[in-house]
N, CA and C atoms as an extended XYZ file, in Angstrom:
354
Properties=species:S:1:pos:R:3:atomname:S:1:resname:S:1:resid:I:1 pbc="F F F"
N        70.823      -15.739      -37.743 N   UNK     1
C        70.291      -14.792      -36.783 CA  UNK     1
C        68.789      -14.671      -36.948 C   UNK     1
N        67.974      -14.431      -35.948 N   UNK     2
C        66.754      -14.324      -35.489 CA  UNK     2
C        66.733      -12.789      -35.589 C   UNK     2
N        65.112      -12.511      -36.837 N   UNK     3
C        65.011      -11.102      -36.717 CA  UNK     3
C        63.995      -11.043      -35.535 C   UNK     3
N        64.112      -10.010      -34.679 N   UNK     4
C        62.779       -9.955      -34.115 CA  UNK     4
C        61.576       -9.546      -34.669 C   UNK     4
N        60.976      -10.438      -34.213 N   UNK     5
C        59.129      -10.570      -34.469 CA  UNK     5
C        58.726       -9.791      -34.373 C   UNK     5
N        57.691       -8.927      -34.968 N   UNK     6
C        56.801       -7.816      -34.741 CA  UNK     6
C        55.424       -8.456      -33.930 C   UNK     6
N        54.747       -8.341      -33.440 N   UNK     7
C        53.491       -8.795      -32.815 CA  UNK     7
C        52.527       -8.790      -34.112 C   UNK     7
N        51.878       -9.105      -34.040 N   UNK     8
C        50.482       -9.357      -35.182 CA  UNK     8
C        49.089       -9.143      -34.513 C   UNK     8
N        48.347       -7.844      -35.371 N   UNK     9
C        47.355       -7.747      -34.522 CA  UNK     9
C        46.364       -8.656      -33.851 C   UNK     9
N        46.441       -9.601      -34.521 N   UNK    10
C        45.680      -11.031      -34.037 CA  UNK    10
C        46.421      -11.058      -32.676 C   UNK    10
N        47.279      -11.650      -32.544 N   UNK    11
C        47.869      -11.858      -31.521 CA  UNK    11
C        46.838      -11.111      -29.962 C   UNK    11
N        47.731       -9.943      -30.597 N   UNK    12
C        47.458       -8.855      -29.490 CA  UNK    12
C        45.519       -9.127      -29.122 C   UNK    12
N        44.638       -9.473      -30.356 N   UNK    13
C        43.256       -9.442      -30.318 CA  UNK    13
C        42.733      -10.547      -29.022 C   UNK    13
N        43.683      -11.443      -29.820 N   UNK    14
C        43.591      -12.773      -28.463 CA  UNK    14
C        43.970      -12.757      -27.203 C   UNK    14
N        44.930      -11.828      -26.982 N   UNK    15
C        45.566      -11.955      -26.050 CA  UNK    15
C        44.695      -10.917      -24.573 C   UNK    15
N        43.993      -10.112      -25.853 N   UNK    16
C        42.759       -8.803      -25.005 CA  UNK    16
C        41.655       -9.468      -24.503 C   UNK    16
N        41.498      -10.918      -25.133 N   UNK    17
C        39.847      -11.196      -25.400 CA  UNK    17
C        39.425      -11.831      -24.274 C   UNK    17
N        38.154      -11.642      -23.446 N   UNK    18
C        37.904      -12.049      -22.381 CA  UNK    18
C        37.764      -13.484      -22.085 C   UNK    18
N        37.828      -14.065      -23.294 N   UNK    19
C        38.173      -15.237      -22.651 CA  UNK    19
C        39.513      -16.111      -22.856 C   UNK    19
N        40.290      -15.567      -23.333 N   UNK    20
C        41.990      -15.395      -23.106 CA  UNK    20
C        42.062      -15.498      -21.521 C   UNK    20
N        41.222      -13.902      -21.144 N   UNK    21
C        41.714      -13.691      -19.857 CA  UNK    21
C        41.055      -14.484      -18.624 C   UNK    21
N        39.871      -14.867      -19.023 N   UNK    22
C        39.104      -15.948      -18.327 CA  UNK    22
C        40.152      -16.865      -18.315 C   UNK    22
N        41.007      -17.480      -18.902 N   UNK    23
C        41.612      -18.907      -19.038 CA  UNK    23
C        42.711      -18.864      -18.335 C   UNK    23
N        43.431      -17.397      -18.516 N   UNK    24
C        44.462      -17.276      -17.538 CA  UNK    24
C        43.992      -16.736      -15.968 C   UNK    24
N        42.588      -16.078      -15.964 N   UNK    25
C        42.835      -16.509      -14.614 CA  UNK    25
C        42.379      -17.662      -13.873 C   UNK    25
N        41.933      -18.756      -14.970 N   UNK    26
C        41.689      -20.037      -13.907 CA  UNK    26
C        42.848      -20.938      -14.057 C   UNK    26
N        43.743      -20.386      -14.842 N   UNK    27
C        44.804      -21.498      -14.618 CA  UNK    27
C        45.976      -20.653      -13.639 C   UNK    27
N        45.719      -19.670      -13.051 N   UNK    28
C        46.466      -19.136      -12.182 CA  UNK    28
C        45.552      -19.661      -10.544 C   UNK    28
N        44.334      -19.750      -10.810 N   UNK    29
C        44.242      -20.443       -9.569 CA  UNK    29
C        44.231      -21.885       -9.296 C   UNK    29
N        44.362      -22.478      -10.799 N   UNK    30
C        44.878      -24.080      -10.633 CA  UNK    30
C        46.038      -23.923       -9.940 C   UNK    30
N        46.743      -23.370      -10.582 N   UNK    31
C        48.650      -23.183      -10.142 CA  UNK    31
C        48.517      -22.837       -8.768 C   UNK    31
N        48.027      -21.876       -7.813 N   UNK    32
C        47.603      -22.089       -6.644 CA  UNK    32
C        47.533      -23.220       -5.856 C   UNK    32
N        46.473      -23.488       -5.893 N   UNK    33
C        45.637      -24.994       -5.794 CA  UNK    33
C        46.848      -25.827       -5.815 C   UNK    33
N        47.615      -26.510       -7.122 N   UNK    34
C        48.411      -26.931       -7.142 CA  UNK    34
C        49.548      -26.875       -6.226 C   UNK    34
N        50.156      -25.592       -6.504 N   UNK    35
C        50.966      -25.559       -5.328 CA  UNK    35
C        50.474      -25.853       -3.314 C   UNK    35
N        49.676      -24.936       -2.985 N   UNK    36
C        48.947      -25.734       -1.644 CA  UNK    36
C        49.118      -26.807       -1.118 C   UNK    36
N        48.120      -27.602       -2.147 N   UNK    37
C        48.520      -29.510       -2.148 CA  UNK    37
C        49.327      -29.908       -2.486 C   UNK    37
N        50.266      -29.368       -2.475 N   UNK    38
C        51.659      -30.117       -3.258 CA  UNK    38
C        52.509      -30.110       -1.272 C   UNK    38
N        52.578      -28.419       -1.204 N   UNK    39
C        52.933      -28.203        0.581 CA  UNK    39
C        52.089      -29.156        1.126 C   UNK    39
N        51.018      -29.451        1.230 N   UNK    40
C        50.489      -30.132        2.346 CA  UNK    40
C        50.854      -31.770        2.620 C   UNK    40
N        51.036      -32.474        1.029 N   UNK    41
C        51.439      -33.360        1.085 CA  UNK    41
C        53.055      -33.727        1.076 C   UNK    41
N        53.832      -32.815        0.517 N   UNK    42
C        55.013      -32.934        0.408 CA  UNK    42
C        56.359      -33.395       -0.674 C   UNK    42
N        54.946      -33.244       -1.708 N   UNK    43
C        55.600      -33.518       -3.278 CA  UNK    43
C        54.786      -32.703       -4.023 C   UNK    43
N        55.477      -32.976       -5.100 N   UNK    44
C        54.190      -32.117       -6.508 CA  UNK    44
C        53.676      -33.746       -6.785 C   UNK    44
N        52.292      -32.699       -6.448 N   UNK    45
C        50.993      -33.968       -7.203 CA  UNK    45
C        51.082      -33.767       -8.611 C   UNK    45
N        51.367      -32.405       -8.810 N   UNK    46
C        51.507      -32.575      -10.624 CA  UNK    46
C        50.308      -31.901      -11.169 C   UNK    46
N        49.937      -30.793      -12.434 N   UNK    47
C        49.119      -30.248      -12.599 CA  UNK    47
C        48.335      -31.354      -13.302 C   UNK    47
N        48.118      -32.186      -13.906 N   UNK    48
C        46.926      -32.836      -14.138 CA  UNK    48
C        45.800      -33.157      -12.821 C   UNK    48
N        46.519      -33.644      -12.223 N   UNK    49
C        45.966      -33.375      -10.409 CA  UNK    49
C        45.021      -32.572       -9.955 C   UNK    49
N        45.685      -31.533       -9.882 N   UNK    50
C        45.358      -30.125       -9.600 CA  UNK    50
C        44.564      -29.902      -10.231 C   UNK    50
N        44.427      -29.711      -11.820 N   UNK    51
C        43.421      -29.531      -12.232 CA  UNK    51
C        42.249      -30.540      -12.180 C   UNK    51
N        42.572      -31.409      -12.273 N   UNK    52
C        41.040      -32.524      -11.950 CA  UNK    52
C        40.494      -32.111      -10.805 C   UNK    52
N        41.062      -31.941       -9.718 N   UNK    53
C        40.682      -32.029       -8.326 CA  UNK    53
C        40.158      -30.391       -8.359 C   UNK    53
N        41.052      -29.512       -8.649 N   UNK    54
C        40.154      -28.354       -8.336 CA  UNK    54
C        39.027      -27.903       -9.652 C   UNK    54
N        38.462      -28.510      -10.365 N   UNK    55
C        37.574      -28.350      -11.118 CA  UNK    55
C        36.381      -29.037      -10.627 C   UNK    55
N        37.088      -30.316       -9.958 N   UNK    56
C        35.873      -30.665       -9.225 CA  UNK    56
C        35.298      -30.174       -7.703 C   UNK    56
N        36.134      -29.929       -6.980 N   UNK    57
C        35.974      -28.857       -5.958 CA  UNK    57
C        35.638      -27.618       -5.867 C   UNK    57
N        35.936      -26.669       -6.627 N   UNK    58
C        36.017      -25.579       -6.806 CA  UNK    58
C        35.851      -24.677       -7.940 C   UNK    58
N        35.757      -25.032       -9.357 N   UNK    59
C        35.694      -24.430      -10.160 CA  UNK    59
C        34.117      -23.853      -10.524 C   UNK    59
N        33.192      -23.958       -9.970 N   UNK    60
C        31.890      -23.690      -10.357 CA  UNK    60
C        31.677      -22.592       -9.228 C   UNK    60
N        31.980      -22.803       -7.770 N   UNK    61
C        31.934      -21.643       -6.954 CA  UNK    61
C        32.880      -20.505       -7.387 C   UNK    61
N        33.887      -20.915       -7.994 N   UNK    62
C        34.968      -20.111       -8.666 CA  UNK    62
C        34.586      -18.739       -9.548 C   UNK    62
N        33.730      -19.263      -10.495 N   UNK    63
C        33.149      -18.798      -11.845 CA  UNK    63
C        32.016      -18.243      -11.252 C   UNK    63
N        31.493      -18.450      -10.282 N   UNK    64
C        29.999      -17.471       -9.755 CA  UNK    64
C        30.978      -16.414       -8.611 C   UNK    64
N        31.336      -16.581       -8.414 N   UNK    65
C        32.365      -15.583       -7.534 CA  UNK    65
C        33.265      -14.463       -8.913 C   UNK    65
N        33.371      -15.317       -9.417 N   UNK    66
C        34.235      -14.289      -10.278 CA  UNK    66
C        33.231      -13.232      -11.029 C   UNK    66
N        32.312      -13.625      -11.799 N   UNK    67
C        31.230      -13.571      -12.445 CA  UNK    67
C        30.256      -12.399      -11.306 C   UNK    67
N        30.199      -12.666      -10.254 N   UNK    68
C        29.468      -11.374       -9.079 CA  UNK    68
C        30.304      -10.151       -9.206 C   UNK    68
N        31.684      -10.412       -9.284 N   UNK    69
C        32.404       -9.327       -8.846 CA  UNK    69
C        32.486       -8.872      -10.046 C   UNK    69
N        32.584       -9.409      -11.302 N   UNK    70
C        32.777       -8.672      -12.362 CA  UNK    70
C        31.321       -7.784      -12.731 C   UNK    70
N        30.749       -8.135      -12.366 N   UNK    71
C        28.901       -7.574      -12.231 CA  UNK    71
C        29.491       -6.524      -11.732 C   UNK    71
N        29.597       -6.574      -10.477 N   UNK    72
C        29.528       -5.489       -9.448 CA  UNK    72
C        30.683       -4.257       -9.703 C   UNK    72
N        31.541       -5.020      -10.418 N   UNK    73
C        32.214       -3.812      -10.580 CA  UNK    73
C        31.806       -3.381      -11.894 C   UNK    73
N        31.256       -3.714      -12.720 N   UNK    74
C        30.614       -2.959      -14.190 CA  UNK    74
C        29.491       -2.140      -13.795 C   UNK    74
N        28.675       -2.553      -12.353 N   UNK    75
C        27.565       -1.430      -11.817 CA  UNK    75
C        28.265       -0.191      -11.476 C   UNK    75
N        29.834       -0.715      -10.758 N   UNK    76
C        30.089        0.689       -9.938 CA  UNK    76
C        30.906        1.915      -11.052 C   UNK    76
N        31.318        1.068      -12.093 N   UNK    77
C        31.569        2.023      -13.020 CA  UNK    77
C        30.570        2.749      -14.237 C   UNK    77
N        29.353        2.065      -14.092 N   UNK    78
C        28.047        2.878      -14.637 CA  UNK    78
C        27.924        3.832      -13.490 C   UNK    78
N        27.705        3.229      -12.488 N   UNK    79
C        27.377        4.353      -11.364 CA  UNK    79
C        28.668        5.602      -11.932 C   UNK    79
N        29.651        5.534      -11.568 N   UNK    80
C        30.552        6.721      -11.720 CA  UNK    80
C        30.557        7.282      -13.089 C   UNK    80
N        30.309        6.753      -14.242 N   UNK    81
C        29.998        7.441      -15.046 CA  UNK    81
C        28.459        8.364      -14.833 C   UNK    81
N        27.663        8.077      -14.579 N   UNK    82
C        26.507        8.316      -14.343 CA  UNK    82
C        26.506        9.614      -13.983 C   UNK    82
N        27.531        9.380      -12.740 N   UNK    83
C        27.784       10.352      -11.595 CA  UNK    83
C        28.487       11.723      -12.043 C   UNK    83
N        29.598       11.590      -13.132 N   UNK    84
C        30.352       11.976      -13.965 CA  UNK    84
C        29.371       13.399      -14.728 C   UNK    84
N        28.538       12.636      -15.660 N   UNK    85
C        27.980       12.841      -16.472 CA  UNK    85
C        26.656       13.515      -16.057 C   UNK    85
N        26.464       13.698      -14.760 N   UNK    86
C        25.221       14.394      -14.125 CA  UNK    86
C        25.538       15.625      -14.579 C   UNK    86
N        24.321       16.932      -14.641 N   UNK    87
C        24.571       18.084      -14.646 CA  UNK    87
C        24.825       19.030      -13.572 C   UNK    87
N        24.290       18.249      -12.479 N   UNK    88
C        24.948       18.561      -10.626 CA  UNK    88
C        25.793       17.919      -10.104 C   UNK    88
N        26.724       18.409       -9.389 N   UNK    89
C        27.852       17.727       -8.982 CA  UNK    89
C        27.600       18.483       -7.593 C   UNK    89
N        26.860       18.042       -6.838 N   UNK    90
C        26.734       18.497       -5.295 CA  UNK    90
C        28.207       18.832       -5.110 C   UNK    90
N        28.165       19.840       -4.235 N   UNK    91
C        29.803       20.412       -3.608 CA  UNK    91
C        30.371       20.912       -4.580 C   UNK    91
N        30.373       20.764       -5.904 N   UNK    92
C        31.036       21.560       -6.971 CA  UNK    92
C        30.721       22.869       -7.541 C   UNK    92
N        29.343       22.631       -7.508 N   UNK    93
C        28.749       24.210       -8.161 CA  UNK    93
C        28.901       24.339       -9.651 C   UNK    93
N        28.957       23.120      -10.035 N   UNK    94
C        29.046       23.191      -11.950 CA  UNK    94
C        27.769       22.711      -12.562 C   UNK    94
N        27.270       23.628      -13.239 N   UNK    95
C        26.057       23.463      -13.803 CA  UNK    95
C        26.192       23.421      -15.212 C   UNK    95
N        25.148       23.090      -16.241 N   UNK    96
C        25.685       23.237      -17.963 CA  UNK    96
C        25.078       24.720      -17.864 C   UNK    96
N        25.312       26.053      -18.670 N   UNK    97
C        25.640       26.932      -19.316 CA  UNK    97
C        23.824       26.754      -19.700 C   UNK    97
N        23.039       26.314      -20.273 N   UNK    98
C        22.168       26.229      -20.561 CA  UNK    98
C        20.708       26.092      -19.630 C   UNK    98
N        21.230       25.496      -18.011 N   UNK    99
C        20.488       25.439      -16.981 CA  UNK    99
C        20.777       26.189      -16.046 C   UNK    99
N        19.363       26.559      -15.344 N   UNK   100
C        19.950       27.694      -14.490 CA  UNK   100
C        18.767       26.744      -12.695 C   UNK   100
N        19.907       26.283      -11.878 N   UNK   101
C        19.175       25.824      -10.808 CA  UNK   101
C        18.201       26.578      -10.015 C   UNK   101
N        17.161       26.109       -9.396 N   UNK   102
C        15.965       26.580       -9.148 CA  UNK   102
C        15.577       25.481       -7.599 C   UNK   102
N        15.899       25.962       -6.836 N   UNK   103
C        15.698       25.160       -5.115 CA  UNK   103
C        14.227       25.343       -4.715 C   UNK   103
N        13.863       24.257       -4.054 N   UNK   104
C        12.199       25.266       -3.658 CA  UNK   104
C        12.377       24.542       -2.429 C   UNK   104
N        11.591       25.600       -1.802 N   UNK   105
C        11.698       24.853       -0.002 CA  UNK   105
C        11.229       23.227        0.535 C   UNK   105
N        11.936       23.179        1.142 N   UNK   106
C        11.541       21.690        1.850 CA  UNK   106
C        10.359       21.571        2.228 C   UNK   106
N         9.518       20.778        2.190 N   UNK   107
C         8.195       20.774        2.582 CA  UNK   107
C         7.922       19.506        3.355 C   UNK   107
N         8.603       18.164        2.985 N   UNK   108
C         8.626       17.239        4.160 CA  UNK   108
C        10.323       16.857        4.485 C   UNK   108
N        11.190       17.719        4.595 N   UNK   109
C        12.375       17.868        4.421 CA  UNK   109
C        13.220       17.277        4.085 C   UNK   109
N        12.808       17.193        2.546 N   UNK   110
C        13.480       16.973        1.397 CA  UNK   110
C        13.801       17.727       -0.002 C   UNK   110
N        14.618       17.978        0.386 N   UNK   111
C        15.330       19.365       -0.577 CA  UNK   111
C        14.826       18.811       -2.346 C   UNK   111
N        14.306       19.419       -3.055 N   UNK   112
C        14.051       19.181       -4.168 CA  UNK   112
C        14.954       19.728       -5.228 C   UNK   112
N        15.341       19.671       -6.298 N   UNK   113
C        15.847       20.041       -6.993 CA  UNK   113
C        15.342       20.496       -8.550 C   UNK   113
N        15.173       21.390       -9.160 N   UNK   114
C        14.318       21.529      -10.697 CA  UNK   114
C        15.361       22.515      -11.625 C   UNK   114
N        14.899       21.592      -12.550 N   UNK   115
C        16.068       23.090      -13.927 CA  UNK   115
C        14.865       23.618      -14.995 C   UNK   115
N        15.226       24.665      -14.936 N   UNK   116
C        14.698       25.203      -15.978 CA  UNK   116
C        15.488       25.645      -17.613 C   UNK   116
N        15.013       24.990      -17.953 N   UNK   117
C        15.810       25.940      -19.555 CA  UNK   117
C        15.967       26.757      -19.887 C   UNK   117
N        17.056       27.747      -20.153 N   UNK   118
C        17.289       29.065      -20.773 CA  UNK   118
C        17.434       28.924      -22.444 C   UNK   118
C-alpha cells in the first residue's frame, strides 16, 4: 500500500514561482495552437509541431502581450492601493483623527484641498 504523500514545501515553492507559471501558461497556448491546426488540417500534427511552429510565429508577440498586461495590471493595483491608503476618500467623509480638512474657494474652478495638523 501507498501512503499518501504529504506535499513538500519545495514543491509548493515551484509550483508558486513565476516562472513555473510563465511555462504553464505558454504551454497552454501551445496546446491551443496545437489543437486549431490539428482541426484545420484534420489530424494531430503532434506537439513537437505545434511547438516549433508557434514559437516561431507567435511566441515573441505572445510574451510582449503578456508582459503589457501584467504591467498594467500591477499599475492598477498600485493605483488601488494608493487609492486605499489616501487620507480622503471623496464620497466617504473619512478623514485620519489627526487631520482636520480645510476647503478654500475656487479661484480658477478648481476646488483645492489642504490639511492641517492637529
Amino acid at each position: 500500500m501507498n501512503k499518501p504523500r504529504k506535499d513538500r514545501p519545495e514543491e509548493d515553492f515551484i509550483k508558486q514561482s513565476s516562472l513555473y507559471q510563465e511555462f504553464l501558461a505558454e504551454r497552454e497556448e501551445i496546446l491551443k495552437y496545437k489543437w486549431l491546426e490539428s482541426e484545420k488540417v484534420g489530424y494531430d500534427i503532434g506537439f513537437e509541431r505545434a511547438l516549433l511552429d508557434w514559437i516561431r510565429k507567435y511566441r515573441d508577440t505572445w510574451r510582449e502581450n503578456r508582459r503589457a498586461s501584467a504591467q498594467r495590471a500591477e499599475r492598477k493595483e498600485q493605483n488601488r492601493k494608493l487609492k486605499s491608503n489616501c487620507a480622503v476618500r471623496l464620497g466617504t467623509g473619512r478623514f485620519p483623527l489627526t487631520q482636520r480638512r480645510r476647503f478654500h474657494p475656487p479661484e480658477n474652478k478648481k476646488a483645492t484641498l489642504s490639511f492641517q495638523q492637529t
